[in-house]
N, CA, C and O atoms as CSV, one atom per row, in Angstrom:
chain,resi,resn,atom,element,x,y,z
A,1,UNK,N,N,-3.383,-9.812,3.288
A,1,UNK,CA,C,-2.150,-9.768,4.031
A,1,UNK,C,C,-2.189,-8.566,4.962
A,1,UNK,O,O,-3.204,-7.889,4.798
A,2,UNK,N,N,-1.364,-8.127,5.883
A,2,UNK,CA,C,-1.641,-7.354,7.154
A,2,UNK,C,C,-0.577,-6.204,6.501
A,2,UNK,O,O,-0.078,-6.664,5.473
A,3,UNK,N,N,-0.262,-5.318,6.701
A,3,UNK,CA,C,0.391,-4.002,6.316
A,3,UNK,C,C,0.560,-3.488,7.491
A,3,UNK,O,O,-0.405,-3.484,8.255
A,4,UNK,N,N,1.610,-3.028,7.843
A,4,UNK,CA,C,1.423,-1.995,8.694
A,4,UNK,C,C,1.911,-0.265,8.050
A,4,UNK,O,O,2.713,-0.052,7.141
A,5,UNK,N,N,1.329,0.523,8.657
A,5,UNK,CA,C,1.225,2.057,8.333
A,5,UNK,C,C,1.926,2.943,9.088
A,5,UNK,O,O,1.545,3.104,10.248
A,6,UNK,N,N,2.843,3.538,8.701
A,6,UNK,CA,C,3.539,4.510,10.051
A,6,UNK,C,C,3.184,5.512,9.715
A,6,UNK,O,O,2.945,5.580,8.510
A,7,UNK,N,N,2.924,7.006,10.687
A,7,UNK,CA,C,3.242,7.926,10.133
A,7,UNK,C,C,4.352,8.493,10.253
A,7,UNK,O,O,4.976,8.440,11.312
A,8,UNK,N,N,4.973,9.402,8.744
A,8,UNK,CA,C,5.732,10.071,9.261
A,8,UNK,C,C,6.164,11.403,9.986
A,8,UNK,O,O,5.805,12.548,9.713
A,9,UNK,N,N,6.737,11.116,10.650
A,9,UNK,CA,C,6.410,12.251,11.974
A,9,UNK,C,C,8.165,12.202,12.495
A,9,UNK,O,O,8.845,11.180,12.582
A,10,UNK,N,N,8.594,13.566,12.779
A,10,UNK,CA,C,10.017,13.636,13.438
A,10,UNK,C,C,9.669,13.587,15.091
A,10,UNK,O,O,9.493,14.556,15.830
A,11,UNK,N,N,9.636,12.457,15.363
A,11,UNK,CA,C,9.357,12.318,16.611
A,11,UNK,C,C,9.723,10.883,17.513
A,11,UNK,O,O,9.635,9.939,16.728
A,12,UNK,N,N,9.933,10.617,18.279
A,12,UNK,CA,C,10.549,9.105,18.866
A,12,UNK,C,C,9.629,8.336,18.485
A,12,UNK,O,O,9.883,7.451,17.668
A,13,UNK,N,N,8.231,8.528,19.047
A,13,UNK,CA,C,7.729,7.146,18.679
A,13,UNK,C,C,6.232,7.366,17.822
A,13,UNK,O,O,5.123,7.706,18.235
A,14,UNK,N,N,6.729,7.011,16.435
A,14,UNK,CA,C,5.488,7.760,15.307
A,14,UNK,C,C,4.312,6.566,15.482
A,14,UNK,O,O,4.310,5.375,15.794
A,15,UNK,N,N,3.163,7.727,15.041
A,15,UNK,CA,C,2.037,6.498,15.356
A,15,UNK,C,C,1.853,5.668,14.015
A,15,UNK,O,O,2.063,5.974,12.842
A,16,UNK,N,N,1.280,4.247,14.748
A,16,UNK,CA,C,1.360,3.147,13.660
A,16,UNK,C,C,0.245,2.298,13.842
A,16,UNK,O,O,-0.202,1.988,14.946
A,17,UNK,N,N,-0.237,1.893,12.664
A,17,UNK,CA,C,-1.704,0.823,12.506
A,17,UNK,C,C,-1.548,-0.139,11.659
A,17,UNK,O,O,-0.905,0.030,10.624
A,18,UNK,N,N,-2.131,-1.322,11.987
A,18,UNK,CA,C,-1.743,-2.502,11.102
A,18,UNK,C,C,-3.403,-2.646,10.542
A,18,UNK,O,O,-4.384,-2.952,11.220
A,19,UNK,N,N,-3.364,-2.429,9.586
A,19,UNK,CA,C,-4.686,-3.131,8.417
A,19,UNK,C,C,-4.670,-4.598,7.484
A,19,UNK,O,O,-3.552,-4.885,7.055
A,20,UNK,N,N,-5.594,-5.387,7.189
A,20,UNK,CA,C,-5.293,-5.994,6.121
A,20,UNK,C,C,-5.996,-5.269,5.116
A,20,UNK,O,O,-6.795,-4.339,5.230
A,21,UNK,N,N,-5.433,-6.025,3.826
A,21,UNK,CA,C,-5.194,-5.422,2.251
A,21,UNK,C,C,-6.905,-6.322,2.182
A,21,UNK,O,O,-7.533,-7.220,2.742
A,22,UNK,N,N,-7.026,-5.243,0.998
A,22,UNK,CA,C,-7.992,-5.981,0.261
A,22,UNK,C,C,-7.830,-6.103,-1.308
A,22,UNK,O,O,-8.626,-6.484,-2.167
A,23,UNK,N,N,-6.643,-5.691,-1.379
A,23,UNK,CA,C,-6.170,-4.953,-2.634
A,23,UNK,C,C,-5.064,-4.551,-2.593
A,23,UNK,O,O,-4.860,-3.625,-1.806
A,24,UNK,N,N,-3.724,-5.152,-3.538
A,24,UNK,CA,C,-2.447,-4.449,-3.521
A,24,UNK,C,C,-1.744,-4.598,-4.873
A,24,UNK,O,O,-1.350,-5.633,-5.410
A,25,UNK,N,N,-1.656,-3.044,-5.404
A,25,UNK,CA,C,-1.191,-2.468,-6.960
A,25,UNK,C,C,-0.007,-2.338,-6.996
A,25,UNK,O,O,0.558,-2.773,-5.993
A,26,UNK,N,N,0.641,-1.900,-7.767
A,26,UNK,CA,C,1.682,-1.398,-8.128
A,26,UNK,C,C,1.644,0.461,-7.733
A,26,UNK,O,O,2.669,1.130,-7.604
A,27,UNK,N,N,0.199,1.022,-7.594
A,27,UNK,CA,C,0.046,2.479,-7.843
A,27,UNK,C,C,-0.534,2.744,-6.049
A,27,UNK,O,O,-0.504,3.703,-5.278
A,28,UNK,N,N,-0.922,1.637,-5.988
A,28,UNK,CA,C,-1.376,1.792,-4.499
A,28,UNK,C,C,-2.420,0.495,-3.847
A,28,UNK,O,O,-2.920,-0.389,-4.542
A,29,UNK,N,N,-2.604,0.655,-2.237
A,29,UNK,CA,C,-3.201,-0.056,-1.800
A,29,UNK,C,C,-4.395,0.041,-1.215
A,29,UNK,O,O,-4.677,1.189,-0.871
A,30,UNK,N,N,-5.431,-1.025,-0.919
A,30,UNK,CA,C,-6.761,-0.807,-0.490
A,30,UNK,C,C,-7.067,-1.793,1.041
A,30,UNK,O,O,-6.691,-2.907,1.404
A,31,UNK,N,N,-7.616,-1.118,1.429
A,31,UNK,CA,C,-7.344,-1.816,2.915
A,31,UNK,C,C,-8.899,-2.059,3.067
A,31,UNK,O,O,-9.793,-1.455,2.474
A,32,UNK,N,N,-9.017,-3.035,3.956
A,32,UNK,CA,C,-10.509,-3.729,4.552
A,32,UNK,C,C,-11.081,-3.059,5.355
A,32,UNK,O,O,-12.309,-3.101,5.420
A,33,UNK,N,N,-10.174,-2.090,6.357
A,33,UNK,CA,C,-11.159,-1.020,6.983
A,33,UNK,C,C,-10.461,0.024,7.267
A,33,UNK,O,O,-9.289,-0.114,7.619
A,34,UNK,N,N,-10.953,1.072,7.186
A,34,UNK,CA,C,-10.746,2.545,6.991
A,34,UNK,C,C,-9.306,2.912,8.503
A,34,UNK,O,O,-9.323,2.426,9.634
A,35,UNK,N,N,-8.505,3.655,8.057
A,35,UNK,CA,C,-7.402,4.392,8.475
A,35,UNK,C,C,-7.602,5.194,9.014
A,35,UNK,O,O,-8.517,5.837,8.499
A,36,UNK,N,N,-6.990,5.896,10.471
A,36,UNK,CA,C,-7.243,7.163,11.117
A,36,UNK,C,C,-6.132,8.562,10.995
A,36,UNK,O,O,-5.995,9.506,11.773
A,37,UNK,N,N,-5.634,8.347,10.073
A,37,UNK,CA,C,-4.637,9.321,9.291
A,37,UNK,C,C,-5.819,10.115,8.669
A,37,UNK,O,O,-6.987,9.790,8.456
A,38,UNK,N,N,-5.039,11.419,8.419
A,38,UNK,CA,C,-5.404,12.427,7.487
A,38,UNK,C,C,-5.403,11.895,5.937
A,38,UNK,O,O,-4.772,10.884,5.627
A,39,UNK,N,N,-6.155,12.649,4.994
A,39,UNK,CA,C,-6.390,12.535,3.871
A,39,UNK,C,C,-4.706,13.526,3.454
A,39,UNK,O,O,-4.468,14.673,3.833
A,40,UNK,N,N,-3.953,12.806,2.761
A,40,UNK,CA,C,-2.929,13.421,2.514
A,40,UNK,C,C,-1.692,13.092,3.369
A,40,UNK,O,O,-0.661,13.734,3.172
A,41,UNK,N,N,-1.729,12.280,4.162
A,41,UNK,CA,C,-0.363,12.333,5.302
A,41,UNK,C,C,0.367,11.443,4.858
A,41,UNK,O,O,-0.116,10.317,4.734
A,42,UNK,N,N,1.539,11.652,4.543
A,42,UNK,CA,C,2.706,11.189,4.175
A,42,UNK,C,C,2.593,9.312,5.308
A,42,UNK,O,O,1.967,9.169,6.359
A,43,UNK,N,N,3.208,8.504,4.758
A,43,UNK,CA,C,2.714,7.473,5.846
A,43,UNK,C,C,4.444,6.234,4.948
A,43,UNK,O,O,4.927,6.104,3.823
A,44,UNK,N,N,4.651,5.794,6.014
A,44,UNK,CA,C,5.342,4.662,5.463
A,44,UNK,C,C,4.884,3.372,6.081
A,44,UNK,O,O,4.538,3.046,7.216
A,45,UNK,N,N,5.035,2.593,4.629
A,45,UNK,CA,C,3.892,1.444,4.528
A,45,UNK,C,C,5.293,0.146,4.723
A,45,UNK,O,O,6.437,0.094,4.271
A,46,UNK,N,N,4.641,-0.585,5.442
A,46,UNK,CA,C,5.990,-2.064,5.761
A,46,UNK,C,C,5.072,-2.812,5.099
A,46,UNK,O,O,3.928,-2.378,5.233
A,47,UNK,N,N,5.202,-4.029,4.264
A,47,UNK,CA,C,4.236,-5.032,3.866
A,47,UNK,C,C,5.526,-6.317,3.342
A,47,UNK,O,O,6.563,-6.013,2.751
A,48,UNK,N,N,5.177,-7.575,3.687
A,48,UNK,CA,C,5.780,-8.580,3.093
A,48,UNK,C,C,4.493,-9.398,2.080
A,48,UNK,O,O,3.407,-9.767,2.526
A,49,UNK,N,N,4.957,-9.547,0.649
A,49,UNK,CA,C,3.758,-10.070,-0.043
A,49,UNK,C,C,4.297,-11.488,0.180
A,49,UNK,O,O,5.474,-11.755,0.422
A,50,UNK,N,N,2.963,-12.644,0.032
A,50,UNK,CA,C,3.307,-13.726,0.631
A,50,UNK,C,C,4.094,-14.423,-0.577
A,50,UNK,O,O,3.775,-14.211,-1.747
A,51,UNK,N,N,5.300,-15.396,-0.154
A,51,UNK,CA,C,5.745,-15.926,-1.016
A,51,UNK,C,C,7.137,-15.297,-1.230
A,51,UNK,O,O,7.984,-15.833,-1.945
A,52,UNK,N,N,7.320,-14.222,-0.627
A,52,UNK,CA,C,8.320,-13.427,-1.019
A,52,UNK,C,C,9.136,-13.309,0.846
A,52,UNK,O,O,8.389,-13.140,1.810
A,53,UNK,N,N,10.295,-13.401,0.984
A,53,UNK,CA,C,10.727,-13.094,2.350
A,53,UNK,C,C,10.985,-11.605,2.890
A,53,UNK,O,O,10.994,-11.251,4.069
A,54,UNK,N,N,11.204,-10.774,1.681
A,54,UNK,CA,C,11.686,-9.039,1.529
A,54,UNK,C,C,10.612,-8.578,2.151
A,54,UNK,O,O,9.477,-8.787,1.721
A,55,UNK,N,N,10.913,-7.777,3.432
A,55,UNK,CA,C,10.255,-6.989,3.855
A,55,UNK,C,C,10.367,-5.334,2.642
A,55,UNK,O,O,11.315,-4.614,2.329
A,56,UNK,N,N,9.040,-5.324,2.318
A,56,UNK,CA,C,9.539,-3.875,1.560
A,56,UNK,C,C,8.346,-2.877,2.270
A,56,UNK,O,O,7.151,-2.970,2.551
A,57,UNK,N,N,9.551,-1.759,2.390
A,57,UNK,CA,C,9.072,-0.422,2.944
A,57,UNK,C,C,9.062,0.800,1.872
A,57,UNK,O,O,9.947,1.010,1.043
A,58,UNK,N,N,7.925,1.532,2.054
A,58,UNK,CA,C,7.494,1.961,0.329
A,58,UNK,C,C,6.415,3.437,1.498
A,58,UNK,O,O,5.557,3.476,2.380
A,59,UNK,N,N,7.385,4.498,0.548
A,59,UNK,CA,C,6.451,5.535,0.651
A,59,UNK,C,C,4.989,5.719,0.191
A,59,UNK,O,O,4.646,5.315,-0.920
A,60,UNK,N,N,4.223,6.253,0.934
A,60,UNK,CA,C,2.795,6.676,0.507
A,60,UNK,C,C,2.240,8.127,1.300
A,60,UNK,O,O,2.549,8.975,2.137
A,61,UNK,N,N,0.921,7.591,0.108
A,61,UNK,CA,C,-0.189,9.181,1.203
A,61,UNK,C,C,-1.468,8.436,1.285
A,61,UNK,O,O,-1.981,7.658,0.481
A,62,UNK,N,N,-1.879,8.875,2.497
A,62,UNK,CA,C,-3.376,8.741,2.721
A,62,UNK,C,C,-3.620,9.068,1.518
A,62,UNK,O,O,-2.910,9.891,0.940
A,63,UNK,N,N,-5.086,8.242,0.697
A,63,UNK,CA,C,-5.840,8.807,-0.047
A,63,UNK,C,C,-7.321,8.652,0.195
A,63,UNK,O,O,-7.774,7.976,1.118
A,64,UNK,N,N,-8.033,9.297,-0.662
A,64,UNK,CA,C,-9.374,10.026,0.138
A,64,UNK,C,C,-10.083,9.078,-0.745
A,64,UNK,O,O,-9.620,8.802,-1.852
A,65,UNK,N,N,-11.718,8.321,-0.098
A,65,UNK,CA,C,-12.384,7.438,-0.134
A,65,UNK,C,C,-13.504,8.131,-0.458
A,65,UNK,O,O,-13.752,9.263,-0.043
A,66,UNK,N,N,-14.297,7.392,-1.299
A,66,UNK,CA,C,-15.607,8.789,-2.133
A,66,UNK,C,C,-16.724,8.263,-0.905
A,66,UNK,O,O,-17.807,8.847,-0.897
A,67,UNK,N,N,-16.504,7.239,0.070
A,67,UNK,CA,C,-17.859,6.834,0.736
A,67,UNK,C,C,-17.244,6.841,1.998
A,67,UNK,O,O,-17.726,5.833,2.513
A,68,UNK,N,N,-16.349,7.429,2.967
A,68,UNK,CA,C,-16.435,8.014,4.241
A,68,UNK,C,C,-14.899,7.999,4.552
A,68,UNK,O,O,-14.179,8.746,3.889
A,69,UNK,N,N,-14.305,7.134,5.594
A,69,UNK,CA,C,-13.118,7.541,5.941
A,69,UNK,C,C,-12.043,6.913,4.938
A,69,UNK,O,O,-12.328,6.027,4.132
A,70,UNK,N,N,-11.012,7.371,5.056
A,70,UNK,CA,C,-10.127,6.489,4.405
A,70,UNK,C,C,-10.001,5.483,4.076
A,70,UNK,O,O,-9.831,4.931,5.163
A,71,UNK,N,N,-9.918,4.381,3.026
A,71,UNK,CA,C,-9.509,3.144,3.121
A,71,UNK,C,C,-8.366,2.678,1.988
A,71,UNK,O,O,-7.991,1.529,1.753
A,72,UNK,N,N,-8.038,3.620,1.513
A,72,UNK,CA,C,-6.670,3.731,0.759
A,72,UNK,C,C,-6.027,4.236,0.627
A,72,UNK,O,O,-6.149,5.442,0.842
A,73,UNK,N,N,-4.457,3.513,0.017
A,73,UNK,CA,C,-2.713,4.511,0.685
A,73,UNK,C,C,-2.301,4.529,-1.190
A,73,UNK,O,O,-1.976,3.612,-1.944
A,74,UNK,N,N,-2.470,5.751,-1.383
A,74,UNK,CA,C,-1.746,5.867,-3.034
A,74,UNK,C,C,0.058,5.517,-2.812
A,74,UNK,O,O,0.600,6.057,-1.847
A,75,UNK,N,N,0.732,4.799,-3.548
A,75,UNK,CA,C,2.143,4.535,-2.979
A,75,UNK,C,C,3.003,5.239,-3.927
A,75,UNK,O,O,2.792,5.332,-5.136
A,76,UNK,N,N,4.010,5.739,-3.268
A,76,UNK,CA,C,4.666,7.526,-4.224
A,76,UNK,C,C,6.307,7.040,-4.485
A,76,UNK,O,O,7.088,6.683,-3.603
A,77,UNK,N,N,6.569,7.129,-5.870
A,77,UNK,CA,C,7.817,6.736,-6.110
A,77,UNK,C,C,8.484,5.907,-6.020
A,77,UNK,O,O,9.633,5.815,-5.588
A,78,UNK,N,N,7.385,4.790,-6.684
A,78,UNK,CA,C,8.198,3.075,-6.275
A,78,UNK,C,C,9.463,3.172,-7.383
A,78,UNK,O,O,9.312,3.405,-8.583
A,79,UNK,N,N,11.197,2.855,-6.458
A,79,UNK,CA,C,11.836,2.164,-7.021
A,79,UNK,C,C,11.578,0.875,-8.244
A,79,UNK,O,O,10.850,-0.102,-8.067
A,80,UNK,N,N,12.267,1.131,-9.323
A,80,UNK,CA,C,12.549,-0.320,-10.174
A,80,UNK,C,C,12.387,-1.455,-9.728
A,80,UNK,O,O,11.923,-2.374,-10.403
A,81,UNK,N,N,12.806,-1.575,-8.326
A,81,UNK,CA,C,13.207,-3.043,-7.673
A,81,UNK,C,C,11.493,-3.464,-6.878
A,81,UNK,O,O,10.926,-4.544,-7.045
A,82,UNK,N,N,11.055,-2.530,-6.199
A,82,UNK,CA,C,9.973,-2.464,-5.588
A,82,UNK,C,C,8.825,-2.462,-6.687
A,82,UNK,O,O,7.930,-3.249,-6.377
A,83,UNK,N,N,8.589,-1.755,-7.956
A,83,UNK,CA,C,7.275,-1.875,-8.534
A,83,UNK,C,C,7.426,-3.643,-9.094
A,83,UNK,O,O,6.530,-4.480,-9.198
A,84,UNK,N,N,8.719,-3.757,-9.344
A,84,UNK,CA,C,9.290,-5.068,-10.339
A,84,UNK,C,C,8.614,-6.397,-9.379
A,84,UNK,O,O,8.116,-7.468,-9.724
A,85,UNK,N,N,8.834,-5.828,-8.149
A,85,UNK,CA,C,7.917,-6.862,-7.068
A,85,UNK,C,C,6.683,-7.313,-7.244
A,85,UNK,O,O,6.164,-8.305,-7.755
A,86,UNK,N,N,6.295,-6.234,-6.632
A,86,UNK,CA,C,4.769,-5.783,-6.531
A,86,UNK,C,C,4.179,-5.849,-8.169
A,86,UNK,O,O,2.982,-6.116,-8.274
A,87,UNK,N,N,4.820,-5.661,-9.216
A,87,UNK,CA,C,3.819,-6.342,-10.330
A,87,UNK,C,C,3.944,-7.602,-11.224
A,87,UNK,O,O,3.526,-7.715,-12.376
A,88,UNK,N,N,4.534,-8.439,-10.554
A,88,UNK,CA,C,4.797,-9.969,-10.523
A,88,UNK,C,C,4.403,-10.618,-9.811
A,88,UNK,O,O,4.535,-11.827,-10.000
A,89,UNK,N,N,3.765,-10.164,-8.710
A,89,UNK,CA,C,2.981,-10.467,-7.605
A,89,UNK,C,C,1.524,-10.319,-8.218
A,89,UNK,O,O,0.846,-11.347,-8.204
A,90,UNK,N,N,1.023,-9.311,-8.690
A,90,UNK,CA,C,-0.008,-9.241,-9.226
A,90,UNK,C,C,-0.466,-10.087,-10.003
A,90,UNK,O,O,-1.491,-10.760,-9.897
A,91,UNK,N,N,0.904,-10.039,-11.427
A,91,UNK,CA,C,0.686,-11.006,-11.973
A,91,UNK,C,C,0.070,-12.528,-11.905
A,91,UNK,O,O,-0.892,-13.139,-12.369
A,92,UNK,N,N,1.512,-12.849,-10.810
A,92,UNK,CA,C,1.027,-14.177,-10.403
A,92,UNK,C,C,-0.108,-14.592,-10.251
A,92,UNK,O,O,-0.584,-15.491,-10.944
A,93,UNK,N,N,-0.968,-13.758,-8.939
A,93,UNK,CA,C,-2.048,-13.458,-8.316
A,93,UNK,C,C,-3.454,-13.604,-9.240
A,93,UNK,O,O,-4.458,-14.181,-8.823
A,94,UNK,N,N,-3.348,-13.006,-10.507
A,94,UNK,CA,C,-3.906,-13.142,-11.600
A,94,UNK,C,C,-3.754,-13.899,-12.705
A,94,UNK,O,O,-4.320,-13.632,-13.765
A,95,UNK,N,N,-2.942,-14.944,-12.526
A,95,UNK,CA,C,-2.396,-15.662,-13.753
A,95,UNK,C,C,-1.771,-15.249,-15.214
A,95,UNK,O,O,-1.340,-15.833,-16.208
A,96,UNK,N,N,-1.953,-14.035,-14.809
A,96,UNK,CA,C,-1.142,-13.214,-16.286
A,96,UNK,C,C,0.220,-14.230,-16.814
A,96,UNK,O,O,0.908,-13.890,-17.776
């Protein structure tokens, strides 16, 4: 599915990149090709999982990739309502 990435930035128009997932947790996400954010930058993540109409917007940070640039967003302080999503989705996804 496609994600898009904002950063956050106090500024009119923050920069933004759309990736697809290759991978999406409850603790965080993994993207198909590497991110041009900092290791650490605060980022807000938009994603609709398919099947679901809720756009959910979910804090994160760059996180750091052991084999070159970025390619994953650790996601920080999922609400009840938001992990309750995202791990029923998994579920599904997995037949649990």
């Amino acid at each position: 599915m496609t994600v898009e990435i904002r950063e956050v930035a106090a500024r009119p128009d923050p920069v933004r990149r759309f990736r697809l997932t290759r991978a999406v947790g409850r603790d965080g996400i993994d993207l198909e090709q590497p991110i041009d954010f900092g290791v650490g930058q605060p980022v807000l993540v938009r994603l609709r999982l398919p099947g679901h109409e809720r756009l959910l917007e979910l804090a994160g940070t760059v996180a750091a990739s052991d084999d070159g640039p970025p390619r994953s967003l650790d996601l920080d302080d999922l609400g009840a309502e938001e992990r309750g999503v995202i791990v029923a989705y998994v579920e599904e996804r997995l037949g649990l």
